[in-house]
C-alpha positions as CSV (number, residue, x, y, z in Angstrom):
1,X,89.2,101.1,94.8
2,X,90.0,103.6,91.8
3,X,92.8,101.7,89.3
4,X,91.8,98.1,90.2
5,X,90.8,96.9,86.6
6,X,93.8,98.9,85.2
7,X,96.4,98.2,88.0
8,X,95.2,94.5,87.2
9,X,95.7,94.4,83.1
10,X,99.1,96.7,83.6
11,X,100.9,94.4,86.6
12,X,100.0,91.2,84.6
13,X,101.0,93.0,81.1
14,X,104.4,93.9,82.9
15,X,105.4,91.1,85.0
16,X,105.3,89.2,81.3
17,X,108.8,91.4,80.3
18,X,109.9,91.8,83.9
19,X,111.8,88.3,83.8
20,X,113.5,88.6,80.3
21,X,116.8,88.8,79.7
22,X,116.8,90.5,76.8
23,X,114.0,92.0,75.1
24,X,113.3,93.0,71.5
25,X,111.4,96.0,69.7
26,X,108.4,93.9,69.3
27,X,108.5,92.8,72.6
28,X,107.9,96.3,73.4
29,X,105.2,97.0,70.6
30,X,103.1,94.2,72.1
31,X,103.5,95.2,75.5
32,X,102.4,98.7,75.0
33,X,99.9,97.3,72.9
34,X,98.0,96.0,75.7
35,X,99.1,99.0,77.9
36,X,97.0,100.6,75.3
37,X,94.0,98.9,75.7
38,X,94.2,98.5,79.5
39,X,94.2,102.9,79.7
40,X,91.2,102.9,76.9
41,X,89.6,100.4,79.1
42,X,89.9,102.2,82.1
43,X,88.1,105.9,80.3
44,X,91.4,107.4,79.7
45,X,91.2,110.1,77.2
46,X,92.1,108.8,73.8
47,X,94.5,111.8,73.1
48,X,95.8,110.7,76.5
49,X,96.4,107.2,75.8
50,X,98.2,108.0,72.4
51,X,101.0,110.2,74.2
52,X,101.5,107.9,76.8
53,X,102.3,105.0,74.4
54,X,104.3,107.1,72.1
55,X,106.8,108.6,75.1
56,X,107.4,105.1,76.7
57,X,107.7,103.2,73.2
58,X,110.5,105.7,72.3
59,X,111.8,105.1,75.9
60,X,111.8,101.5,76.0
61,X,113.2,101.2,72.6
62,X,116.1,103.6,73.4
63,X,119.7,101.6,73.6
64,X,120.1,102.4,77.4
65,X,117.0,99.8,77.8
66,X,117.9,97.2,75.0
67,X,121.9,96.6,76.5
68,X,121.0,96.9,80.0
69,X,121.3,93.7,82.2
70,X,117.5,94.1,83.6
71,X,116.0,95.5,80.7
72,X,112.6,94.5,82.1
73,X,112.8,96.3,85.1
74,X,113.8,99.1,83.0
75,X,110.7,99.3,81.1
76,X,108.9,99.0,84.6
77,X,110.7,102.5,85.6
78,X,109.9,103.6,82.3
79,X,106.1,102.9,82.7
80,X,106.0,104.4,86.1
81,X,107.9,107.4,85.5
82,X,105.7,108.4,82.7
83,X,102.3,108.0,85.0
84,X,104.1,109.8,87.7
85,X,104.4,113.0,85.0
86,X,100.8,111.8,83.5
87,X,99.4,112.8,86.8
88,X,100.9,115.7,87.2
89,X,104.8,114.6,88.6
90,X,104.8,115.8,91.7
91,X,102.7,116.4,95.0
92,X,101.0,120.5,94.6
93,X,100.3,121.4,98.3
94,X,98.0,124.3,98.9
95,X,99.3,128.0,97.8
96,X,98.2,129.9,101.3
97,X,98.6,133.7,101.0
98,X,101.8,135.5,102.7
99,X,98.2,138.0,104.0
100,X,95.9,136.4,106.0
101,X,93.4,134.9,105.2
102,X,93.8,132.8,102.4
103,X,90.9,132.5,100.6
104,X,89.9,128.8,98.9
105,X,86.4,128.9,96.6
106,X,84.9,125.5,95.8
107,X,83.5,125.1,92.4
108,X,81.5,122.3,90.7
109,X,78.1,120.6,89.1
110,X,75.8,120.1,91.8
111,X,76.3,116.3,93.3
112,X,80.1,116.5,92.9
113,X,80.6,116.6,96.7
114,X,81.2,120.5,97.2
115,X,79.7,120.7,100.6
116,X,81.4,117.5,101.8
117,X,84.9,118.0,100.4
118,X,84.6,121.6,102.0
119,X,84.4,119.8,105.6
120,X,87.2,117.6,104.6
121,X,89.3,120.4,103.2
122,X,88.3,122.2,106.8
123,X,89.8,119.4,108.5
124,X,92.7,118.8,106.6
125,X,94.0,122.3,106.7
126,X,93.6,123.1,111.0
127,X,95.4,119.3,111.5
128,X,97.8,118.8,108.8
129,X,98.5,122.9,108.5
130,X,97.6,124.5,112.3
131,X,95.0,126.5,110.7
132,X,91.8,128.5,111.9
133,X,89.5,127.9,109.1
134,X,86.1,129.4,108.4
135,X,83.4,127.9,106.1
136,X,81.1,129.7,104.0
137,X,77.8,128.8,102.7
138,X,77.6,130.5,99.6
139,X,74.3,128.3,98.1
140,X,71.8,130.3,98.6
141,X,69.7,128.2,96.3
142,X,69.9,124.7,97.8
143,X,68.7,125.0,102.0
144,X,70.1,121.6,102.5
145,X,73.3,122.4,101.4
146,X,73.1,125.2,104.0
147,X,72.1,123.3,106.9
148,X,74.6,120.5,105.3
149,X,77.5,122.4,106.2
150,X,76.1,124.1,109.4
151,X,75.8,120.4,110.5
152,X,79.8,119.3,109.5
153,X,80.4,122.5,111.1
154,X,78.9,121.5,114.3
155,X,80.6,118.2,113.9
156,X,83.6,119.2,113.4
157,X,84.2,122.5,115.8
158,X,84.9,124.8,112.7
159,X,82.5,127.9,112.4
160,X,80.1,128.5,109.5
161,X,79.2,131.7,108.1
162,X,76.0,132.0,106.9
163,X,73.4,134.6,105.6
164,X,70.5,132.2,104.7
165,X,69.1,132.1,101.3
166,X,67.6,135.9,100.8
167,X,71.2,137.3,100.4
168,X,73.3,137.3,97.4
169,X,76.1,135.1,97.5
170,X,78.2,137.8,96.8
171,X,77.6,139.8,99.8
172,X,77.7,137.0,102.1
173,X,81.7,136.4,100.3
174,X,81.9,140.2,101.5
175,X,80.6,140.1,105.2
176,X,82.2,136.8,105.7
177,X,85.7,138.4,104.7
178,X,85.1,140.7,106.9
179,X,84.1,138.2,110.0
180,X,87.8,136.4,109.6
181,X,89.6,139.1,109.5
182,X,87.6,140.4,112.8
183,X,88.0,136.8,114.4
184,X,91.6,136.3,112.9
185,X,90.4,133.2,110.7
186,X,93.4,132.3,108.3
187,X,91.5,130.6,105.7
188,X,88.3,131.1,104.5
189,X,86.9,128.2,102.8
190,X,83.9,129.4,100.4
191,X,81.4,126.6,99.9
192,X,79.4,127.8,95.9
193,X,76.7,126.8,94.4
194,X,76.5,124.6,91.7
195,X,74.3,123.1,88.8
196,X,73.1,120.0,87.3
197,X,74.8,121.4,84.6
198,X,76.9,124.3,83.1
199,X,75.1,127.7,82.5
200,X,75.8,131.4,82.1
201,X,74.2,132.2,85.4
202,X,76.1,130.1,87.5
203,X,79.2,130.9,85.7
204,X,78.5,134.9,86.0
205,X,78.4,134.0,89.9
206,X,81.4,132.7,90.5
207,X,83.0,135.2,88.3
208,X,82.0,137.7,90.9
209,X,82.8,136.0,93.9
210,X,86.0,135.3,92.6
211,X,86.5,139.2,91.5
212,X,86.2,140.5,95.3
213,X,87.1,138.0,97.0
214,X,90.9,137.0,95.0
215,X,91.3,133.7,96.1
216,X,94.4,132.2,96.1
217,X,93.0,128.4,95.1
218,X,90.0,127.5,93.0
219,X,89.3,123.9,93.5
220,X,87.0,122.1,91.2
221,X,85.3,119.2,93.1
222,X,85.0,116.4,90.3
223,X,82.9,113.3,90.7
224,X,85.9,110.6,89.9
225,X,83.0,108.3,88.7
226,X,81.6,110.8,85.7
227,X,85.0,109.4,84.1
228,X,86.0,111.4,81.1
229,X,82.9,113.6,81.7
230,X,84.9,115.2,84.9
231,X,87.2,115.8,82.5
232,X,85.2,118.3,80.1
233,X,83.6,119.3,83.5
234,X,87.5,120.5,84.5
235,X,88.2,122.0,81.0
236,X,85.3,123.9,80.8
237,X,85.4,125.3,84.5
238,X,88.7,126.4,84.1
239,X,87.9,128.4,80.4
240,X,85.3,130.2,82.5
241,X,86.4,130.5,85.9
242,X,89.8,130.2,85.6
243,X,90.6,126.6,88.6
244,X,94.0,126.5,89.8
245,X,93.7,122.6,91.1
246,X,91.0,120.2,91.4
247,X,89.6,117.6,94.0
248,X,88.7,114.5,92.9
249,X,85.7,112.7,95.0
250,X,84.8,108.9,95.3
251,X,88.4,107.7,94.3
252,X,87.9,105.0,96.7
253,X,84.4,103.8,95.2
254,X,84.3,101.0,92.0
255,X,85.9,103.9,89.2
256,X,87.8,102.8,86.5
257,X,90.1,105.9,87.6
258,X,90.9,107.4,84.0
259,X,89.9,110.9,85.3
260,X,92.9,111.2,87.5
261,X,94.9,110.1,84.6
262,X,93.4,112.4,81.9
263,X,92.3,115.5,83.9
264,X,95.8,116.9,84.6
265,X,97.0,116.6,80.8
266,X,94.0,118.2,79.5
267,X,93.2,121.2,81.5
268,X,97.2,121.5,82.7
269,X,95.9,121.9,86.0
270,X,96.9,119.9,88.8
271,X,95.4,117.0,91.0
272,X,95.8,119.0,95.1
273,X,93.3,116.2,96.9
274,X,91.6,112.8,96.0
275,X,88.3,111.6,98.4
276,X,88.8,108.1,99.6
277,X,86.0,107.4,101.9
278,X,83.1,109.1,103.4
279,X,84.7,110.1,107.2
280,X,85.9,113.9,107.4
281,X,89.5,112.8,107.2
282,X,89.3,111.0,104.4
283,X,90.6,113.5,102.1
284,X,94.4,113.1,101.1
285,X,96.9,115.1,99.1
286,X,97.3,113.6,95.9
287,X,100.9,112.1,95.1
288,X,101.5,111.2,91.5
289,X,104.3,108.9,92.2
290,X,102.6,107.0,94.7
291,X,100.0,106.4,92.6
292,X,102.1,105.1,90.1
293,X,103.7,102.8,92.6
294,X,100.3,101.7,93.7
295,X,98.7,101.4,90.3
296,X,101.9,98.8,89.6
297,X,101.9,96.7,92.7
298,X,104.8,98.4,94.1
299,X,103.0,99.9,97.1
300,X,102.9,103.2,99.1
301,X,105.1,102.9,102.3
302,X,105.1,106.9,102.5
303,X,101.2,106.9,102.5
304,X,101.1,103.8,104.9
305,X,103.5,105.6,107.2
306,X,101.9,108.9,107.3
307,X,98.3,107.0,107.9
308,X,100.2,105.4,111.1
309,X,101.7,109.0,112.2
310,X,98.5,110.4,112.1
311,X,96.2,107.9,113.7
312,X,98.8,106.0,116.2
313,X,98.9,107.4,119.6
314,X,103.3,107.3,119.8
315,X,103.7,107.3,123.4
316,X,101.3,104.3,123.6
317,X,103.3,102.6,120.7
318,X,106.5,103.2,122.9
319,X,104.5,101.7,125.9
320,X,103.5,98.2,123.8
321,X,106.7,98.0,122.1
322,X,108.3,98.0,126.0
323,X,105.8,95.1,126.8
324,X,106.7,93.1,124.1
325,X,110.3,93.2,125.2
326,X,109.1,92.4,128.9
327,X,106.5,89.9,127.2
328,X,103.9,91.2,129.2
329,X,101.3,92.3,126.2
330,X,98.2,91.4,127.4
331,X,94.6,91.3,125.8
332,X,93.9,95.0,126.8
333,X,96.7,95.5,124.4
334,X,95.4,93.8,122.0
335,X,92.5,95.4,121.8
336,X,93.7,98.8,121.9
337,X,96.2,97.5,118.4
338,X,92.9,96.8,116.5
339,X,91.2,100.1,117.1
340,X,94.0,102.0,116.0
341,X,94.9,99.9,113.0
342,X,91.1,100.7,112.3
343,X,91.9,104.2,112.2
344,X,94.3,104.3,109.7
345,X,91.2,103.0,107.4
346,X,90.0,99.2,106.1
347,X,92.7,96.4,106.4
348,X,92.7,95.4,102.6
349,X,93.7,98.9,101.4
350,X,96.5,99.1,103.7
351,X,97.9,95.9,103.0
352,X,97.6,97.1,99.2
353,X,100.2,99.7,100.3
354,X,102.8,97.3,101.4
355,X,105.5,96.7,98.3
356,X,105.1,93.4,97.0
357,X,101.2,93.1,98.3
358,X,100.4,92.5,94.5
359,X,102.1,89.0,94.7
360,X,100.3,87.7,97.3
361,X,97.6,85.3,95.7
362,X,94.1,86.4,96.0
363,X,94.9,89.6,98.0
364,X,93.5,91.2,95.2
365,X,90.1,90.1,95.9
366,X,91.0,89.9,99.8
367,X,87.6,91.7,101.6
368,X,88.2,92.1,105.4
369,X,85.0,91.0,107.1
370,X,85.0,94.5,109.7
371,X,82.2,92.4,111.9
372,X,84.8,89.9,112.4
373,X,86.6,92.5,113.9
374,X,83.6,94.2,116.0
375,X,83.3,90.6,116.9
376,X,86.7,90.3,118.3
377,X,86.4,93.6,120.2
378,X,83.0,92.1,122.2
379,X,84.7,89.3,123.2
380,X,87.4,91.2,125.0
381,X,84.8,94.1,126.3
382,X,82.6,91.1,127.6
383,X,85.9,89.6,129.7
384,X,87.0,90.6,133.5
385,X,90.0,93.1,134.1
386,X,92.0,89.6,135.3
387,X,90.4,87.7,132.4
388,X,92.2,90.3,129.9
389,X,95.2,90.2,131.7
390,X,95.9,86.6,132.6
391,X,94.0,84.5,129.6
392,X,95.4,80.8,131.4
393,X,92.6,81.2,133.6
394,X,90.2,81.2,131.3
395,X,88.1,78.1,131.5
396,X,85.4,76.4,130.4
397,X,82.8,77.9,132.3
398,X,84.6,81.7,131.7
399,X,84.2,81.3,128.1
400,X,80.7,79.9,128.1
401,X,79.7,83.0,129.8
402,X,81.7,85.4,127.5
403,X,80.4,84.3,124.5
404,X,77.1,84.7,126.0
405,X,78.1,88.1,127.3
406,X,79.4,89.0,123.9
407,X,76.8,87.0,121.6
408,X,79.5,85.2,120.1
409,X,79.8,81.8,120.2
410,X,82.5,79.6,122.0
411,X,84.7,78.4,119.4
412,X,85.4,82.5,118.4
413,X,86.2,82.8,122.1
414,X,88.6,79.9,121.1
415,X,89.7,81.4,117.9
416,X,90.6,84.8,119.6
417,X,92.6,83.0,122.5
418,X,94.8,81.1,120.0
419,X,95.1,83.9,118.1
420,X,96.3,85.5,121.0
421,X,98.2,82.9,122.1
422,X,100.3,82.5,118.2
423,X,101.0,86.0,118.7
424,X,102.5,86.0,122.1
425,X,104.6,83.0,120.6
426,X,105.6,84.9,117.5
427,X,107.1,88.4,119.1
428,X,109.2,85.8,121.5
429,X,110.4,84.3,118.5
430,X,111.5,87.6,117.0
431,X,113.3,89.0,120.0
432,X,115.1,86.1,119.8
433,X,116.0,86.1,116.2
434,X,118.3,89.5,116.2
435,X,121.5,87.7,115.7
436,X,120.2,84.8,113.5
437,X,119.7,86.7,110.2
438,X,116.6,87.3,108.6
439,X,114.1,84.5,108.7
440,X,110.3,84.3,106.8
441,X,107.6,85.4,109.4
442,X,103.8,85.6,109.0
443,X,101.3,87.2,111.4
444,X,99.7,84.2,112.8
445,X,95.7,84.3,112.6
446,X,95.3,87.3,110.5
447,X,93.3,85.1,107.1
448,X,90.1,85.0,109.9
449,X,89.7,88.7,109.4
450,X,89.4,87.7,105.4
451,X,85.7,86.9,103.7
């Protein structure tokens, strides 16, 4: 993921001054010193990086930090606040208009994910905002991009407009105004074309566009892995176009992240969505502060909890937390856990999320092995209806013929039925700790889902 080399150099640069007592001024200077290097290291913009360290020197140096009790953890809050404002300070939802429909353009270079990120954005706004959205394919010069949004369209039940390629992108914006107001479409999402590079031409176009159609958001789709060249890609669509927020792609993918650091101080604009992943609803609003909190190992319960609101079915999750109290959670249940846990998105990111994840040795480099998983899930399709309810009677025989049925192997018939077993054992054990104070627990069998 985006941050790891810098979330890496800052936790380890930090947890040196976390556990002092008292701290000096060159304490400080030597910390920041490093911080330094760790945001140059991670494409930060230079002018960037000099702020940054010149805010939370004067911070950290300040008397409130030097005679306080944890002056460490001080400087921690210090660090974090200023990435929180670095990236913008707080979350910027979408501005929708008080007269339907709002109207969103998509701007960019051609590759940034424009097409893609218009799907997303689609998806986003009828299940997160009860919307009725329309798409519009507005590159007429690229067919593919055409039939590229028909087909997400398709996909995802949300109608495209579309004129082919032997009408100006202008009057396509025009008629498909017209269509959503005629269909009562709340949004129109306009998909533009885009370049290998800047040019007048391009820029000319959108001008127009933007001119009769007034959108309310222009969102620059940004390749997160261009670096600092997303950032003069932001700076110098704004000066011609005029963005009002950008979307940053392929945050999830091996990116040194210092665009999402950089982009808001230079163009002033902010950060509204970040891709992580290449499903359709794998576009989130961006949150400075818990991207701070992630950055420096302090994890992202809101993001964790939102992922499980969104992908956990909650009268099933009242129906499974009944049978744990009755103890009659059977491998049927099991199953049905581990496909929605792999909803919410890869194991090793959300454990990441969890506050204190950063401590755990080798997390860090912690891979979840996802045909482990689809392994687990053909051993329990390839078992009876009694089998999954009543594991005792499996035998000898039984699991000879589900590893066979499930082309598996015996001893990961074993593994899953101890596993199964251990966590039958440990939900008895907490019910039965409420009145014995807190005790250390860990989830019995999950290292096998780890490379």
């Amino acid at each position: 993921m985006a941050f790891e080399g810098l979330a890496q150099r800052l936790q380890g640069t930090l947890q040196k001054i976390t556990g002092k007592g008292k701290i000096s001024e060159a304490d400080v200077k030597e910390m920041m010193r490093e911080v330094r290097f760790a945001l140059i290291e991670a494409d930060v913009n230079l002018k960037v990086v000099k702020t940054f360290v010149k805010t939370v020197s004067e911070r950290a140096i300040g008397q409130d930090v030097m005679k306080s009790l944890t002056p460490g953890q001080q400087v921690v809050k210090i660090v974090k606040d200023e990435l929180t404002n670095l990236m913008g300070g707080e979350q910027n939802p979408i501005q929708f208009s008080r007269k339907s429909p709002t109207v969103i353009m998509m701007v960019g270079l051609q590759g940034a994910g424009k097409t893609t990120s218009s799907g997303k954005l689609a998806t986003v706004l009828r299940k997160r905002h009860n919307k009725n959205p329309l798409l519009v394919a507005a590159d007429v010069y690229r067919p593919a991009a055409i039939q590229q949004l028909e087909t997400l369209g398709k996909q995802l039940t949300v109608p495209v407009f579309s004129l082919g390629t032997d009408i100006s992108p202008v009057e396509i914006v025009r008629q498909a105004l017209e269509k959503a107001e005629k269909e009562h479409h709340d949004v129109v999402l306009i998909d533009t074309a885009g370049r290998l590079h800047i040019d007048e031409v391009l820029m000319q176009e959108l001008k127009d566009i933007r001119e009769l159609a007034t959108p309310e958001e222009v969102f620059l789709v940004v390749d997160a892995m261009t670096g600092q060249d997303a950032v003069n890609v932001a700076q110098n669509f704004d000066d011609a176009v005029g963005i009002t927020g950008v979307i940053l792609t392929k945050l999830d993918g091996d990116t040194r992240g210092g665009a999402a650091l950089s982009i808001r101080t230079v163009t002033e604009k902010p950060i509204k969505f970040v891709g992580m992943g290449e499903k359709m609803d794998a576009l989130e609003p961006f949150h400075p502060e818990r991207m701070a909190s992630r950055i420096l190992g302090m994890g992202d319960v809101m993001s964790l909890i939102e992922k499980a609101q969104s992908n956990v079915d909650e009268d099933k999750a009242k129906e499974l937390e009944q049978k744990f109290r009755t103890q009659s959670f059977t491998l049927d249940d099991f199953l049905d856990q581990l496909q929605q846990v792999k909803k919410m998105g890869p194991l090793d990111e959300l454990l990441k999320m969890m506050p204190g994840a950063n401590k755990i040795k080798g997390l860090e480099n912690a891979k979840v092995d996802e045909g482990q998983m689809g392994r687990v899930e053909a051993v329990i399709y390839s078992m009876t209806k009694a089998e999954r309810n009543t594991p005792e009677i499996i035998n000898a025989g039984r699991r000879k013929r589900i590893a066979k049925g499930s082309g598996t192997s015996i001893q990961e018939v074993n593994r899953l039925l101890k596993q199964f077993e251990d966590m039958k054992k440990m939900v008895k054990q907490m019910s039965g700790m409420q009145q014995k104070g807190k005790k250390k627990m860990k989830m019995p069998g999950l290292d096998s889902f780890f490379k």
